[in-house]
C-alpha positions in Angstrom: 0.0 0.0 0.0 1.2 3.7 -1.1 1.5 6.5 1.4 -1.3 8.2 -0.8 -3.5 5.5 -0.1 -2.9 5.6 3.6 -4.9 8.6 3.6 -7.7 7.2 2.9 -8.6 6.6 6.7 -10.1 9.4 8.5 -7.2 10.5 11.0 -8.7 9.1 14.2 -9.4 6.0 12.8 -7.7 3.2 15.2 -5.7 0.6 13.7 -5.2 -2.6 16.0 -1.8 -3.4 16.1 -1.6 -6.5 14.1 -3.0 -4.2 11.5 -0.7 -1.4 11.8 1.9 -3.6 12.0 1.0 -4.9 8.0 0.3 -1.2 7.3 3.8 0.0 8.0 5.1 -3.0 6.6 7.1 -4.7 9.1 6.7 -7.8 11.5 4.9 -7.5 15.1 8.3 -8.0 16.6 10.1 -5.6 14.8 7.5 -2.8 15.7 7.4 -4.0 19.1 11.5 -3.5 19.3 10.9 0.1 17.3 8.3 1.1 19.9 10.3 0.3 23.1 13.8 1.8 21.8 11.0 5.3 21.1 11.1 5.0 17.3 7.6 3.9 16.9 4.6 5.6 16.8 2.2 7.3 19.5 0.1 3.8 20.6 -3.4 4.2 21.9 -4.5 1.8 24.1 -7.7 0.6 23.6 -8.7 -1.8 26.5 -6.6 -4.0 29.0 -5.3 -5.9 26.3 -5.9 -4.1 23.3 -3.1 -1.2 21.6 -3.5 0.0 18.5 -2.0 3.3 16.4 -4.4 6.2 15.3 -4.2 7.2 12.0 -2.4 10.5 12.4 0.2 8.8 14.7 1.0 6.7 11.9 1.1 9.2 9.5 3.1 11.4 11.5 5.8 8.7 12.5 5.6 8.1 8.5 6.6 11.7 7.9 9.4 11.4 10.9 11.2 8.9 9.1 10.9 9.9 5.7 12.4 13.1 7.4 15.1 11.2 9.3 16.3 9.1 6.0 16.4 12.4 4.1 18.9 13.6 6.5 21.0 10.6 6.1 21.1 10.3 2.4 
């Protein structure tokens, strides 16, 4: 999935983590080791047991790296 159609969710729109996991394209365990070292998105916890990533977190983190790799290139 393109960024352009990642905008196609309204921007509090909650993805459940499994799902914002596929969205951003990597592995659950990857974007659990991202999210504790701080690289990972704001994550919204939706019950006891239940985290997920609102749409505008995503999209902002998105940005953040896009930014980040720009300044390393």
């Amino acid at each position: 999935m393109t960024v352009s159609e990642q905008t196609d969710y309204p921007l509090d729109h909650v993805h459940r983590w499994r799902d914002w996991c596929a969205l951003a394209g990597m592995s659950t365990t990857t974007a659990w080791r991202e999210a504790k070292a701080g690289r990972g998105p704001v994550i919204t916890k939706l019950t006891a047991k239940l985290i997920g990533v609102r749409h505008r977190h995503h999209l902002a983190w998105l940005e953040a790296r896009e930014q980040h790799n720009n300044e390393a290139a």
